[in-house]
C-alpha positions as CSV (number, residue, x, y, z in Angstrom):
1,X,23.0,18.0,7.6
2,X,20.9,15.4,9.0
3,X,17.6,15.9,10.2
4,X,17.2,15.7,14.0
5,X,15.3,12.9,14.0
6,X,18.1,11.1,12.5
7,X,20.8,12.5,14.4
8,X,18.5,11.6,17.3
9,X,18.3,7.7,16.2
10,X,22.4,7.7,15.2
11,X,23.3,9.1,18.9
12,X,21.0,6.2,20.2
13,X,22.6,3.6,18.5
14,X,25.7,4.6,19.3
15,X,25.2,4.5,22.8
16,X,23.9,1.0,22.1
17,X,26.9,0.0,21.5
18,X,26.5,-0.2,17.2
19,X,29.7,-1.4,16.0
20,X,28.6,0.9,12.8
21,X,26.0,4.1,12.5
22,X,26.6,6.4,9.8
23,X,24.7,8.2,7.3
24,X,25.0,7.7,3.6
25,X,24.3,10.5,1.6
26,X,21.1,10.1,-0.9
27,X,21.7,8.6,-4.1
28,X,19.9,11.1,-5.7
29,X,21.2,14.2,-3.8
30,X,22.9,15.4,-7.1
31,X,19.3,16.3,-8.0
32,X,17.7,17.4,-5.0
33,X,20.6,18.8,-2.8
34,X,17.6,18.8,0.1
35,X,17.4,15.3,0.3
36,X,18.4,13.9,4.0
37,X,21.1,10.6,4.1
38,X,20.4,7.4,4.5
39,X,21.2,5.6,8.6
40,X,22.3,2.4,8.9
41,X,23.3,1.0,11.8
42,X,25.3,-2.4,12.8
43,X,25.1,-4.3,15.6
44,X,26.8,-7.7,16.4
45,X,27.6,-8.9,19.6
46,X,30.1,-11.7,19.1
47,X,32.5,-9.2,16.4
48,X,35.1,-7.5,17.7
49,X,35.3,-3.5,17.9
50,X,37.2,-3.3,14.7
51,X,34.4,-5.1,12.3
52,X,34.1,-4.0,9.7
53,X,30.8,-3.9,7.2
54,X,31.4,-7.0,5.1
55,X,32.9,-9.0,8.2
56,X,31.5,-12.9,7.9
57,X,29.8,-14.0,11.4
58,X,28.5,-16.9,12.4
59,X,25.3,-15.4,13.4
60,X,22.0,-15.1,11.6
61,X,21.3,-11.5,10.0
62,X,18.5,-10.0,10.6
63,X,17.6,-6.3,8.5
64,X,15.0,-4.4,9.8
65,X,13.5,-1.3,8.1
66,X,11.5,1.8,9.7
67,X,11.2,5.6,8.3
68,X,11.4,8.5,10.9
69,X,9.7,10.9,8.6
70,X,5.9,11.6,8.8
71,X,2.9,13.1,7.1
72,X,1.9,17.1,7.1
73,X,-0.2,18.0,10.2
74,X,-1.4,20.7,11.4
75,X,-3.7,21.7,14.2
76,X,-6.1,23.7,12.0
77,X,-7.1,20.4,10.4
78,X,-8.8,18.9,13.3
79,X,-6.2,18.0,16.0
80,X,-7.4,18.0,19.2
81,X,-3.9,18.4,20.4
82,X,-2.2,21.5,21.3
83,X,0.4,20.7,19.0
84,X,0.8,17.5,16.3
85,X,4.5,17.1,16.5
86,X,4.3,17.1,20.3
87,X,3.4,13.6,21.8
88,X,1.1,13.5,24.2
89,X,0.5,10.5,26.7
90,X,-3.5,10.5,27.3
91,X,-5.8,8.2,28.8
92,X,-9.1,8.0,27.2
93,X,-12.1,9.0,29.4
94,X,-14.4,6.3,28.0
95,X,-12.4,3.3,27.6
96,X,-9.5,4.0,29.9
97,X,-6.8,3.3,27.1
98,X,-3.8,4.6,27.3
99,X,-2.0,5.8,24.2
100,X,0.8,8.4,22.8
101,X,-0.8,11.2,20.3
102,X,0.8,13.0,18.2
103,X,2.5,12.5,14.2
104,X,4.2,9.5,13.6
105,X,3.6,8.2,16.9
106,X,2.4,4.9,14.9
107,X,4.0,5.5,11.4
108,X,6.0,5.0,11.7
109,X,8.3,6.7,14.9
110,X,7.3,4.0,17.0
111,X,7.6,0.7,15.3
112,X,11.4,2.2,14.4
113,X,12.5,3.3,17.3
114,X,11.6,-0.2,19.2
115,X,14.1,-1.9,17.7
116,X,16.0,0.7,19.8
117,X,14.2,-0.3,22.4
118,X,14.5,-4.3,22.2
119,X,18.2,-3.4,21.9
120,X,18.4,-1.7,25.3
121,X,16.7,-3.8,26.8
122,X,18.7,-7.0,25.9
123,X,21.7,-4.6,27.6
124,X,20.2,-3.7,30.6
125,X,19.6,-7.2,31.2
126,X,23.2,-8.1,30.8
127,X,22.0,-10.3,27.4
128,X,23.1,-10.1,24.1
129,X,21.1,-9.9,21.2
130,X,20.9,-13.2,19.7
131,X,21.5,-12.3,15.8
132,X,23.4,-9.8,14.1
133,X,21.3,-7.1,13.3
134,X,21.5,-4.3,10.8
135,X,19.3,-1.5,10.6
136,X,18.1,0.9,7.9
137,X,16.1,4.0,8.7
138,X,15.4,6.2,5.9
139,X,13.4,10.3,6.3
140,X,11.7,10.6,3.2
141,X,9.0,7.1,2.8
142,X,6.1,9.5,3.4
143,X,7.0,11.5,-0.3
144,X,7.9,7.7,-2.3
145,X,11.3,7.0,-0.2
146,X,13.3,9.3,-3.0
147,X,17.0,7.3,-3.7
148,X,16.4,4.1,-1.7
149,X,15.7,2.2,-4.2
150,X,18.7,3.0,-5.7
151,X,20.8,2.6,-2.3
152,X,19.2,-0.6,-2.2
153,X,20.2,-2.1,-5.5
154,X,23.4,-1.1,-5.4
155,X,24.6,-2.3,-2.5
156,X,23.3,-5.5,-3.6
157,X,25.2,-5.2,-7.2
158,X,28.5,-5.1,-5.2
159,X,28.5,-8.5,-4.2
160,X,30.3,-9.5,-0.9
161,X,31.0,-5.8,-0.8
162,X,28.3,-4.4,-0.3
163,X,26.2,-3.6,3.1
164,X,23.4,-6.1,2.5
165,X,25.4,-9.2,1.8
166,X,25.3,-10.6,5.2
167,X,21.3,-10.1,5.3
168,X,19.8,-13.5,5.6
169,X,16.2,-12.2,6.5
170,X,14.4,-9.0,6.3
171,X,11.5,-7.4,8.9
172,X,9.5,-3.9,8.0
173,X,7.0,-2.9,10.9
174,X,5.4,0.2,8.6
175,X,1.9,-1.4,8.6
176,X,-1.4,-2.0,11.1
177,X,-3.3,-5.2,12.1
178,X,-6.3,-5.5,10.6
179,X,-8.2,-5.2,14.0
180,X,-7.4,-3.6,17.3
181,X,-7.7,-6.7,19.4
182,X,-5.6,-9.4,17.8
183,X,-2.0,-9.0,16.6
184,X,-1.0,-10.1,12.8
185,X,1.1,-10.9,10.2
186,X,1.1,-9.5,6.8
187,X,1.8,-11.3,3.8
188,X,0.7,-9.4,0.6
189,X,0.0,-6.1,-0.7
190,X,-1.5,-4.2,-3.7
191,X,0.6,-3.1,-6.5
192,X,-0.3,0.3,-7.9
193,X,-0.4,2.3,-10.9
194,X,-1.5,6.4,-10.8
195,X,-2.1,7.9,-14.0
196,X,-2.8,11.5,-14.9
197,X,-5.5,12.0,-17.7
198,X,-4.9,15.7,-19.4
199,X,-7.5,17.0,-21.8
200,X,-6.3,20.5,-23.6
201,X,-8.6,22.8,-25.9
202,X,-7.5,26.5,-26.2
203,X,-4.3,27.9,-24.6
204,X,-6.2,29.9,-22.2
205,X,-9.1,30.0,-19.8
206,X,-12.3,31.2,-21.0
207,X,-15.2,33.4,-19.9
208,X,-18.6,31.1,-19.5
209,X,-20.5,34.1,-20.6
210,X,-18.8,35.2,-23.0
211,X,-17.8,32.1,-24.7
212,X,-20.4,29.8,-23.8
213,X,-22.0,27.7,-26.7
214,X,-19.3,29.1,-29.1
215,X,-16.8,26.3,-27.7
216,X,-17.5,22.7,-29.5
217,X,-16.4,20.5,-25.8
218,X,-15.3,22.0,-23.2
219,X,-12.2,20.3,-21.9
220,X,-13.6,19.7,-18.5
221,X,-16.9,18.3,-19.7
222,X,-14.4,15.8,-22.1
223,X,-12.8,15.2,-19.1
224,X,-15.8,14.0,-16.7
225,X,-17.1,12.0,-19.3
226,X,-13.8,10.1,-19.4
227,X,-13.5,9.9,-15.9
228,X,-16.9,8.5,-15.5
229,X,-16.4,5.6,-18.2
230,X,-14.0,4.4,-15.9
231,X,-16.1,2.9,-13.4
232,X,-19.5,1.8,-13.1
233,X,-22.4,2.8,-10.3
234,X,-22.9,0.1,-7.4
235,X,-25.8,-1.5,-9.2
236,X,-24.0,-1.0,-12.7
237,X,-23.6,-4.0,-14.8
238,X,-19.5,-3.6,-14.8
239,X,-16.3,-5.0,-16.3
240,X,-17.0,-7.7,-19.0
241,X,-20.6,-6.2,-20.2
242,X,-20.6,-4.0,-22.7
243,X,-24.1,-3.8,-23.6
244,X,-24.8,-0.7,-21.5
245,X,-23.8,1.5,-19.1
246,X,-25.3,3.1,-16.2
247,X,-26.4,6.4,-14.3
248,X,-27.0,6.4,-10.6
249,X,-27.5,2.4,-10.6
250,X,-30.0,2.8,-13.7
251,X,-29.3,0.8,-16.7
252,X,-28.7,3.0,-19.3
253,X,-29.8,2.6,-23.2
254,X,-28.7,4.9,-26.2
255,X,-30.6,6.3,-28.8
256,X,-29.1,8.5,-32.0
257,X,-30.4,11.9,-31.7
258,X,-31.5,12.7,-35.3
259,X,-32.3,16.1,-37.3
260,X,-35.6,16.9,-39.9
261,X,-35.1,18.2,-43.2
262,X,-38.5,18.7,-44.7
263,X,-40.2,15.9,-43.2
264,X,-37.3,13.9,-43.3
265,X,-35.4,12.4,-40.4
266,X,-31.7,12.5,-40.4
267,X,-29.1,11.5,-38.3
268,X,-26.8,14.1,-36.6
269,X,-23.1,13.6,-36.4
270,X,-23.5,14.1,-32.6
271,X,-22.7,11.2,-29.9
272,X,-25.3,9.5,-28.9
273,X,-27.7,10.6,-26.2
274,X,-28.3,8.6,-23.2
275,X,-31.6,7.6,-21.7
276,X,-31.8,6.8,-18.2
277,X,-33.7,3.0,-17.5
278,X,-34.9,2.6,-13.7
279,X,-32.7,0.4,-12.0
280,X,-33.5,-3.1,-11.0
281,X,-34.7,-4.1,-7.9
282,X,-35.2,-7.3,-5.8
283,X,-37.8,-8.6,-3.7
284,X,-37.9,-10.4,-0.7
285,X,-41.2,-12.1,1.2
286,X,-43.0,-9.6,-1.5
287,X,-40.8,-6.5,0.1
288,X,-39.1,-4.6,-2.7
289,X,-35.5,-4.0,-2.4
290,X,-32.8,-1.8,-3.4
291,X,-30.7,-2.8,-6.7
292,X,-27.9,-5.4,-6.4
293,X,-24.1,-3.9,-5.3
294,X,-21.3,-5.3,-6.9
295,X,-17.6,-4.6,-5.3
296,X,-16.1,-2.4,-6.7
297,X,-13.4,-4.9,-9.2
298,X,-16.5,-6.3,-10.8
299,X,-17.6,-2.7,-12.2
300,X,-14.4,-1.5,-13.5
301,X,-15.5,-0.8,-17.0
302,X,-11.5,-1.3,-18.6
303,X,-11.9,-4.2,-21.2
304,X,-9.5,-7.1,-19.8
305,X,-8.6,-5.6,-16.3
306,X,-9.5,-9.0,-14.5
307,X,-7.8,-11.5,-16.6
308,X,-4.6,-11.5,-15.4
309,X,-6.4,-11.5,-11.6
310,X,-4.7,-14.9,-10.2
311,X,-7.8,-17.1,-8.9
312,X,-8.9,-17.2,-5.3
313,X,-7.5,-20.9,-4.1
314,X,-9.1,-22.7,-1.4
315,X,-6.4,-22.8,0.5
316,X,-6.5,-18.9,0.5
317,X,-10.0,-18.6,1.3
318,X,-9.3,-20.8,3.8
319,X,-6.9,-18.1,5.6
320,X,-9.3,-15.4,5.1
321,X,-12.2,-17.4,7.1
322,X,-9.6,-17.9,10.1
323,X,-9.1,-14.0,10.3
324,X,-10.2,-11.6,13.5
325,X,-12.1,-9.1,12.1
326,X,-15.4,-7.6,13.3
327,X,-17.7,-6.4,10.1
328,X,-20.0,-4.4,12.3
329,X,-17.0,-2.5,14.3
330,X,-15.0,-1.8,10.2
331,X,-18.0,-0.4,8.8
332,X,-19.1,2.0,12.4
333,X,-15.0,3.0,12.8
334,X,-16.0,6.4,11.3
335,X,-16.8,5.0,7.6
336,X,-20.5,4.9,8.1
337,X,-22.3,2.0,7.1
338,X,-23.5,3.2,3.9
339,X,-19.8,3.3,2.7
340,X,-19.0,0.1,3.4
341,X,-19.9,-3.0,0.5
342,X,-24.0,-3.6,1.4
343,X,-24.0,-7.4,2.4
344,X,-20.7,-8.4,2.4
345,X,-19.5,-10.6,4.4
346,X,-15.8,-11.1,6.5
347,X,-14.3,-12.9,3.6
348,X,-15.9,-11.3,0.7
349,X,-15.5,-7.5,2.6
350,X,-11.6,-8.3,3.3
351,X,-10.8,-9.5,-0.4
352,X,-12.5,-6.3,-1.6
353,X,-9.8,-4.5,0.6
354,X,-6.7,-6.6,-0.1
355,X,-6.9,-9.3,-3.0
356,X,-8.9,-7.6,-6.1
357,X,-8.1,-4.5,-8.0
358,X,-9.5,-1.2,-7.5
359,X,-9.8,2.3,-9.3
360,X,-10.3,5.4,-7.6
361,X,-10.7,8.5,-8.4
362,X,-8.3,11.3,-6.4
363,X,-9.2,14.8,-8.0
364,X,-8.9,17.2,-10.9
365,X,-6.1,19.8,-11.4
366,X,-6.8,23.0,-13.3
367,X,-10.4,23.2,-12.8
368,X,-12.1,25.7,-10.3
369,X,-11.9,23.8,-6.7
370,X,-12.4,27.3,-4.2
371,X,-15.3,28.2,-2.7
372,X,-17.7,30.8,-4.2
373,X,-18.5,30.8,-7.9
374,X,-16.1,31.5,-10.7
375,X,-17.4,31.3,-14.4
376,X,-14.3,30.2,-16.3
377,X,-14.1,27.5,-18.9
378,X,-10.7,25.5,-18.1
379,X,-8.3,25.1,-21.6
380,X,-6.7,22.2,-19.9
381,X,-7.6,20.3,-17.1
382,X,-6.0,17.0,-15.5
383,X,-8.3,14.0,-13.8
384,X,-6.0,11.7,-11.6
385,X,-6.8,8.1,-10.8
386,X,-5.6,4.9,-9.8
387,X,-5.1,1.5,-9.9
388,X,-4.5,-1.2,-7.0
389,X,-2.9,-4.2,-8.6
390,X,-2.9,-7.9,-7.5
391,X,-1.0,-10.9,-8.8
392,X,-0.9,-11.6,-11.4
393,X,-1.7,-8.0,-12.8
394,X,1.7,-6.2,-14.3
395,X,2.2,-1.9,-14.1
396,X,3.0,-2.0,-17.7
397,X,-0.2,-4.5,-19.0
398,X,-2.4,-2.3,-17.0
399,X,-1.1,0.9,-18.3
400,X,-1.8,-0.5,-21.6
401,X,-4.9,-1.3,-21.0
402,X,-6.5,1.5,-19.3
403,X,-4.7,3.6,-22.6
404,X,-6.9,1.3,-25.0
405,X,-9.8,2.5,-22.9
406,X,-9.7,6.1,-22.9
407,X,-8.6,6.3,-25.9
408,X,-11.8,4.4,-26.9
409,X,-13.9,6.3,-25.1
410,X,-12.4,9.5,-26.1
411,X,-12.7,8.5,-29.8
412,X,-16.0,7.9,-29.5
413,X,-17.2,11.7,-28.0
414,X,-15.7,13.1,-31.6
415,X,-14.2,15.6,-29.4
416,X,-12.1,19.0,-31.2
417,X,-9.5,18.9,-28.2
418,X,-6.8,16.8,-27.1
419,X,-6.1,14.0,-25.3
420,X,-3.3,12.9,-23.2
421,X,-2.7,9.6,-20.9
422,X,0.2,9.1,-18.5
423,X,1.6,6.7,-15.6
424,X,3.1,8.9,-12.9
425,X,4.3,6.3,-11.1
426,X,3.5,2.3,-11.2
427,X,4.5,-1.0,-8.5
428,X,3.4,-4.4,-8.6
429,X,2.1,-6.8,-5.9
430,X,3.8,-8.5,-3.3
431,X,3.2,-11.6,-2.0
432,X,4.7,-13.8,0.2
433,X,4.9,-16.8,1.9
434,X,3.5,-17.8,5.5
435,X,5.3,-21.3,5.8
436,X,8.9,-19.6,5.8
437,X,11.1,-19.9,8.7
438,X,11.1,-15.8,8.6
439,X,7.2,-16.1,8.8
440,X,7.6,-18.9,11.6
441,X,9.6,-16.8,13.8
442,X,7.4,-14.2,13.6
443,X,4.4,-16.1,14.5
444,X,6.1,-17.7,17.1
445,X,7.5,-14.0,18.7
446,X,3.6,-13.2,18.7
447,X,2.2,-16.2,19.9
448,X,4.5,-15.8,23.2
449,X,3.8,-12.7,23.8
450,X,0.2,-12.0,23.1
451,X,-0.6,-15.5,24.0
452,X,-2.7,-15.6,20.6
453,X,-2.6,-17.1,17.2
454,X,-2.0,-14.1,14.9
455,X,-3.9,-13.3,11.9
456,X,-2.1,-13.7,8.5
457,X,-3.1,-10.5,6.6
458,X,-2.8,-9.0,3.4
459,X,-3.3,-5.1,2.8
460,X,-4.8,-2.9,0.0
461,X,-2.3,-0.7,0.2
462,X,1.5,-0.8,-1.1
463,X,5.2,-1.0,0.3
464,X,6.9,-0.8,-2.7
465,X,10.0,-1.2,-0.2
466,X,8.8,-5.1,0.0
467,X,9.9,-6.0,-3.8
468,X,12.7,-3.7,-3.3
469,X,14.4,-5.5,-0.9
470,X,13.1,-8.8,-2.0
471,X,14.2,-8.4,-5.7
472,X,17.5,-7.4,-4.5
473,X,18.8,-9.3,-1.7
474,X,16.5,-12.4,-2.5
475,X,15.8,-13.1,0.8
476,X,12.4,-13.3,2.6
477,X,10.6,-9.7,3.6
478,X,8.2,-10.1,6.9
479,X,6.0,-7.6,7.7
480,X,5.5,-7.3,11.3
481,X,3.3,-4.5,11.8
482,X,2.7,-3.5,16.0
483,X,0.0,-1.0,15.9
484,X,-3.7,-0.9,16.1
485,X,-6.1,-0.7,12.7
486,X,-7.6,2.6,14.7
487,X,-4.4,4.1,14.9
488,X,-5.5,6.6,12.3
489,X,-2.2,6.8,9.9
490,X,-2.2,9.7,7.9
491,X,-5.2,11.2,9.9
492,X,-5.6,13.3,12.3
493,X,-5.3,12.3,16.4
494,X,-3.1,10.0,15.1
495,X,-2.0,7.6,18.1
496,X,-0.1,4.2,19.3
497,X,-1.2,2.8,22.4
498,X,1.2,2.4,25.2
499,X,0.1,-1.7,25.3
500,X,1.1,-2.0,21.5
501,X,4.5,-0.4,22.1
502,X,5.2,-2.3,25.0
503,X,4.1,-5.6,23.7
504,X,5.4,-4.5,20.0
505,X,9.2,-3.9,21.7
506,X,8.7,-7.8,23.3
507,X,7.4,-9.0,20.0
508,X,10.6,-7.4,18.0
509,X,13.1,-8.8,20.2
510,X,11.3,-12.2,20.9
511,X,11.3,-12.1,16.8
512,X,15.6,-12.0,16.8
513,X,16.0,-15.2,19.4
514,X,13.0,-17.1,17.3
515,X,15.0,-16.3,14.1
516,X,18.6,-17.2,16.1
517,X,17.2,-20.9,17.1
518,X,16.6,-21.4,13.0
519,X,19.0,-24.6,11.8
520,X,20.8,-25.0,8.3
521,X,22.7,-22.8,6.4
522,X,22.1,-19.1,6.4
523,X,20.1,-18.0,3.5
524,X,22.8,-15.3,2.6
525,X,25.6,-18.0,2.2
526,X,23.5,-20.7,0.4
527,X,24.9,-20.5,-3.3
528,X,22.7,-23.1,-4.4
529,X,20.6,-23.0,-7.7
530,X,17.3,-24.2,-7.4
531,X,16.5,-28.3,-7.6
532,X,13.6,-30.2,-7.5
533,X,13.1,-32.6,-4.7
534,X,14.4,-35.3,-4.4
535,X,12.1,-38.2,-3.1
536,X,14.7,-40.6,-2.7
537,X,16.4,-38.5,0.4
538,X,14.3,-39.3,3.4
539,X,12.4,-36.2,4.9
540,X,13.2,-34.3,1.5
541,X,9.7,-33.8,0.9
542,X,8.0,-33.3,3.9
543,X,10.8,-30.8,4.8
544,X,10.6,-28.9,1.5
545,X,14.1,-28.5,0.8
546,X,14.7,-25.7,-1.5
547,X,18.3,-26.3,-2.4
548,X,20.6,-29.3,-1.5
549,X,23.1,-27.7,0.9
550,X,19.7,-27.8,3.3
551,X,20.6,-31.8,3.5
């Protein structure tokens, strides 16, 4: 059975007049019999009641994505609501603002459902909607969108069979501007790659007491030394220098610890000990300073992390300096300034967030995490950590590398235990590009409705659904996101407010007649392989032809 909110979405459509709503049952069902179906959902204007799936038309095809599950909430955790999973419509006291609260009211319920929305709009107002439109709503995004994939590249194996063959451009709305204020496009995200780092000695737990100083390394003591040669300190000399480490921003120096036999010094079999340096400072008008920070890219200690990192062009740069975005109101929206990069500036604070790696550090399973005070001596513990990944960074080159690391470094404590690395799970980077006629339309839709230009954005965080669809229908993916930066996804008092879903239902259905005034062949029925230009056909290159049926 469907969940409701599904059946909810179906019954809606329907009334909508979809020529096609049904569910498809998860790929991966066989395995998980709780997994809910797939909805998709037709609607074409100009076909006749009897369309099927695969019928040709004449119009453009626009896919649009949106998932109608959401994150745990409970009230317990913070909620100033009476109850998360009951929207509430509030006006703020202070600011006058008018927003929906509750779970998924921004992520992603609302965004979804206003395709709905644009829909029954265009029939109230006896129009109909420009392009054909097909959409896919999945319930399980929030736990890694279990069998789409799968749904997704199958359907695209089968040819002029299958659901996505008419698809000519594709729109997700599952993300936030970068500000509250000014409305966006988003071009790029991070890839990622989560690893699990187990370190076993004896087969059970031991007592500290009773044990203590009898065990040769504890596991969990392996383990935070590990974890800690991952990354350096803010002021710590990071990736690429390997003469020292460091220790609370303090340069750090090593020195052999040695024994005496009769007078004699000799050198124990022990690692090294480290000596703490004080760190160095700056000055300023004769005003002594705090060390340097480095972001957080430049102190990730993994040998060879940043040379597949694609350089910063000036032409980028260029879009980042064109960008919205108040410094002052990121680092005071509840992060607290001392959490933000010291010094940075727009550009350099936004390329932190979207266009260099990262590693961070989520928690340890198997080690005492309850309050009080228990004296136990984990056998086998598990850090977990991950990477962001850019272009040109691949899940597999940086699994390899982070291996070579640990391995290193776990070598080098002459530990008695053991010592196991694996990749959970692991996506690359998406990027793609703002001069598209898919990115055009977009821009346009916001531009009339907001009256602004809108920022072109990249985000730290990752969609793997972008490749997906983009590897397998080869078509161009827009993201299109409606909501707020403040809308706290994933948080609690999560909200959307009411002039972002108003103007985010315009947007989405200004978006279909920008995309139904495109000229040239649709990009689902242009067969062409990929030529060069040719400079002898006049407006060839200034139109940037990608294939010759364009002509």
């Amino acid at each position: 059975m469907a969940p409701l909110r599904l059946e909810y979405a179906k019954a809606w459509g329907e009334r909508l007049g979809a020529i096609e709503a049904r569910f498809v049952e998860n790929p991966k069902k066989a395995t998980d019999a709780t997994l809910p179906p797939l909805l998709l959902m037709t609607f074409d204007d100009e076909a006749p009641s009897t369309t099927t799936t695969t019928t040709t038309t004449k119009k453009r095809c626009v896919l649009a994505y949106g998932h109608l599950d959401v994150q745990p909430a409970k009230k317990e955790d913070g909620w100033t609501t009476a109850d998360p999973f009951v929207a509430e419509d509030v006006v703020d006291s202070k600011t006058g603002v008018r927003y929906l609260r509750g779970r998924g009211a921004s992520d992603d319920k609302g965004p979804a459902l206003s395709w709905l929305w644009a829909l029954e709009a265009h029939r109230k107002l006896g129009l109909p909607c420009p392009v054909r439109l097909q959409l896919l709503f999945e319930g399980m995004e929030e736990y890694g969108s279990l069998g789409l994939p799968e749904f997704i590249f199958a359907e695209a194996a089968k040819g002029r069979d299958g659901w996505l063959d008419e698809v000519d451009y594709v729109c997700v709305s599952d993300n936030t501007w970068v500000g509250a204020k000014t409305p966006c496009l988003t071009y790029g995200l991070r890839g990622m790659a989560y690893f699990e780092l187990q370190v076993s000695g004896g087969t059970l737990d031991l007592h500290s007491g009773t044990h203590g100083g009898a065990v040769a390394s504890e596991p969990l003591m392996d383990l935070v030394h590990l974890m800690a040669s991952l990354v350096d300190p803010p002021a710590g000399p990071g990736v690429g220098d390997e003469s020292s480490m460091t220790t609370n921003g303090a340069a750090t120096v090593t020195q052999q610890p040695t024994t005496t036999t009769n007078g004699v010094a000799k050198a124990k079999e022990d690692p090294p000990v480290v000596m703490v340096v004080p760190p160095p400072t700056t000055t300023t008008n004769g005003v002594v300073k705090g060390p340097r920070y480095k972001p957080l890219h430049e102190r990730i200690r993994i040998k060879g992390i940043l040379d597949d990192v694609a350089p910063v062009t000036p032409a980028e740069r260029d879009k980042y300096a064109a960008i919205d975005f108040d410094v002052d109101a990121y680092r005071d929206a509840g992060l607290g300034g001392a959490a933000t990069l010291p010094g940075a500036d727009k550009t350099e604070l936004l390329m932190s967030r979207w266009r260099f790696p990262t590693l961070s550090v989520h928690g340890i399973e198997g080690a005492f995490a309850e309050p009080g005070a228990k004296t136990v001596v984990p056998g086998t513990v598990k850090g977990k950590f991950s990477m962001r990944l850019v272009p040109n960074m691949t899940p597999s080159g940086t699994e390899a590398k982070v291996r070579a690391h640990v391995e290193s470094v776990f070598e080098a404590l002459g530990s008695r235990n053991t010592m196991k690395l694996t990749c959970l799970h692991a996506g690359p980077s998406w990027v793609s590009e703002t001069d598209h006629p898919n990115y055009v339309a977009g821009a346009n839709a916001t531009r009339r409705v907001h009256g602004v230009e809108p920022n072109l954005t990249r985000e730290g965080g990752s969609i793997p659904l972008a490749n997906w669809l983009e590897d397998a229908t080869k078509v161009n993916v827009l993201l299109l996101p409606t909501g707020a930066a403040d809308d706290a996804h994933h948080a609690q008092n999560e909200k959307y407010n009411v002039t972002n879903l108003v103007n985010g239902i315009k947007v989405l259905g200004t978006y279909l007649h920008e995309i139904a005034k495109l000229e040239g062949p649709r990009p689902s029925k242009c067969r062409c392989a990929p030529e060069p230009f040719d400079v002898t056909i006049v407006g060839a290159f200034a139109r940037g032809f990608r294939c010759f049926c364009e002509i």
